[in-house]
N, C-alpha and C positions, 0 to 999 in steps of 0.2 A: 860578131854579128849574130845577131838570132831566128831562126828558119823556123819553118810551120812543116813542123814531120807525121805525116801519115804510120802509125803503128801498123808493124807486117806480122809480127810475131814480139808476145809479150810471155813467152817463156820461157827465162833465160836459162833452162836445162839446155836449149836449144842453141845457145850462145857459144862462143871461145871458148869462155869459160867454162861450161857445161854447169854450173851451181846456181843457186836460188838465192840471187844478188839483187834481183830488181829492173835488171836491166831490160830494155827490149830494141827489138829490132825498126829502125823508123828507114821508110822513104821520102825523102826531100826531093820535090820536082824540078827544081829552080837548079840542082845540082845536080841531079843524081838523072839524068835521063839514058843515059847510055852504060850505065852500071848495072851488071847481075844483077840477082836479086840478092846469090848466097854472099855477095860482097857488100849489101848494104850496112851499117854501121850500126854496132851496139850501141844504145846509151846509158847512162846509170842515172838516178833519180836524184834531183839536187834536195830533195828533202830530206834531214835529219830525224831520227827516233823515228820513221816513220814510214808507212806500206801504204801504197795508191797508187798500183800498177793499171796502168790502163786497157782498156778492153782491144783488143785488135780491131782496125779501121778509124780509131779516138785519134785526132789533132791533136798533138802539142809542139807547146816551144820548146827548140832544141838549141843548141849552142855548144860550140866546141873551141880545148883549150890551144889544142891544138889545127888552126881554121885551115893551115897550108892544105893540110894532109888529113884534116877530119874526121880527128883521133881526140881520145880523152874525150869524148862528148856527154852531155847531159841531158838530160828532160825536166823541166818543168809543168806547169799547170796545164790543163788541156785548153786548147784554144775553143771558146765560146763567144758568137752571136752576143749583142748585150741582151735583146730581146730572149733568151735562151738563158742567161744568167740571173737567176733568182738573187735577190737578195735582202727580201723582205718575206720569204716564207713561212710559214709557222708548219712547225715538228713537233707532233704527237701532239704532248697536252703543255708542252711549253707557253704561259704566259706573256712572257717579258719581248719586248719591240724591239724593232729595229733603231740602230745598231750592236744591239747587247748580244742579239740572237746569232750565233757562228754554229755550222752544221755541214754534215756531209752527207751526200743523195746520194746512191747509187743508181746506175739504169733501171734495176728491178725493184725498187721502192725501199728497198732498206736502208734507215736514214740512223744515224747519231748525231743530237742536238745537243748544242752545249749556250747558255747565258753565262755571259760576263758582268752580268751586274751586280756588283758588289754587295748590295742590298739584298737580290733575291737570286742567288746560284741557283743555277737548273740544269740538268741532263736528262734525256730523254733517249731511250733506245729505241727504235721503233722500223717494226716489222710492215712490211706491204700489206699483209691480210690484217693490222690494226691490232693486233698487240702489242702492247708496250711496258716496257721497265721506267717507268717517271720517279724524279728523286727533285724534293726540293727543299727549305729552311722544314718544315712539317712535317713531311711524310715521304715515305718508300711506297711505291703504289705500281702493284705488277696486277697488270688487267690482259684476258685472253680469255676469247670465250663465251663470251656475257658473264665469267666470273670476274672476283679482283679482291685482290687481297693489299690490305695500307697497314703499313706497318710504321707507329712515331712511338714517341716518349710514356703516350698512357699504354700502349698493348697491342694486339692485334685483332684484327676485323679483318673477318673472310665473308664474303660475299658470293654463294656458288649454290643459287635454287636449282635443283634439281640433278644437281652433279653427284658423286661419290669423293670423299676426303678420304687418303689414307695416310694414316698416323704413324710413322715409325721410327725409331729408336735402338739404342744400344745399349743394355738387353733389350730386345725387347720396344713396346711401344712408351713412351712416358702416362704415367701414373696422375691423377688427378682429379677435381673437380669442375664442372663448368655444363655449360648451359647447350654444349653443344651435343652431349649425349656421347659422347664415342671416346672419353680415353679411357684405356686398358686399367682394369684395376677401381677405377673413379666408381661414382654412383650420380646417374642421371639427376637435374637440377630437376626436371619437373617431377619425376617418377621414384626417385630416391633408391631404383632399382642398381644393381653392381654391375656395372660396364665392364664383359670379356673380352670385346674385340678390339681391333683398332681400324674400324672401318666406321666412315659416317655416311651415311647413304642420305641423301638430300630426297625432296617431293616435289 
């Protein structure tokens, strides 16, 4: 049978076990009305390769292997409202529709997007303040800031007015020419002067 467990404690240092298993602590109302709290029942997360401990107060489904005695128990997904369950969202600068589009939201806006369309793979990391790491068939494209930087197959483009670039390397800063004025060593593309530093100081 599967129950709707209310999360008491989701740090399983805090558990039997005392180790950083995954498990947590749930209360089951339909069951558990008359039980302690330090006897509520540990569970462990029925998902493989994988961490998505839930926030303490978070619903989920619970299930146990053992129902007599309500041991060996597990947790699954949190339980959600449909009205509350997205499943058409768009993450970061991800493209591609519904149903190609699979992601995970946290409470605090921090999201990892992933597309499964064959055609046009995409992953998108993306922070609550709107920075993000976007990867797709084209380009690598890390934007924070009002800068951003795309990195494909012809080079790299940095996009950063008024910001400071600092260049560095082992020895040392790398060596070269280019149009950006700043690597160690190089001589400026407009000025043809010998670049010392490895600093680029934007305007």
């Amino acid at each position: 049978m599967r129950y709707i467990g209310k999360v008491i404690d989701n740090n399983s240092t805090n558990g039997p076990e005392g180790v950083e298993n995954g498990s947590v602590s749930v209360y089951i109302e339909e069951i558990m009305l008359d039980i302690p709290k330090d006897l509520y029942p540990w569970v462990f997360s029925d998902g493989e390769f994988t961490s998505n401990i839930p926030e303490i107060g978070d619903y989920v489904w619970v299930e146990f292997l053992d129902e007599n005695n309500f041991r060996n128990g597990f947790y699954g997904d949190k339980v959600s409202l449909k009205e509350y369950h997205e499943h058409n969202e768009t993450i970061g600068s991800i493209t591609s529709s519904y149903p190609a589009v699979k992601y995970l939201r946290l409470a605090n806006g921090v999201a990892i997007g992933f597309s499964s369309d064959p055609d046009s793979p995409e992953i998108s990391i993306y922070h609550s303040e709107g920075k993000e790491i976007y990867v797709n068939n084209d380009n690598m494209t890390i934007s924070a800031f009002d800068s951003q930087i795309i990195i494909n197959d012809t080079g790299i483009q940095v996009s950063a007015s008024g910001k400071t670039i600092q260049v560095s390397g082992t020895p040392g800063a790398p060596n070269g020419l280019g149009g950006f004025c700043g690597l160690a060593g190089g001589a400026c593309l407009f000025t043809g002067a010998v670049i010392t530093t490895d600093t680029i100081t934007g305007s």
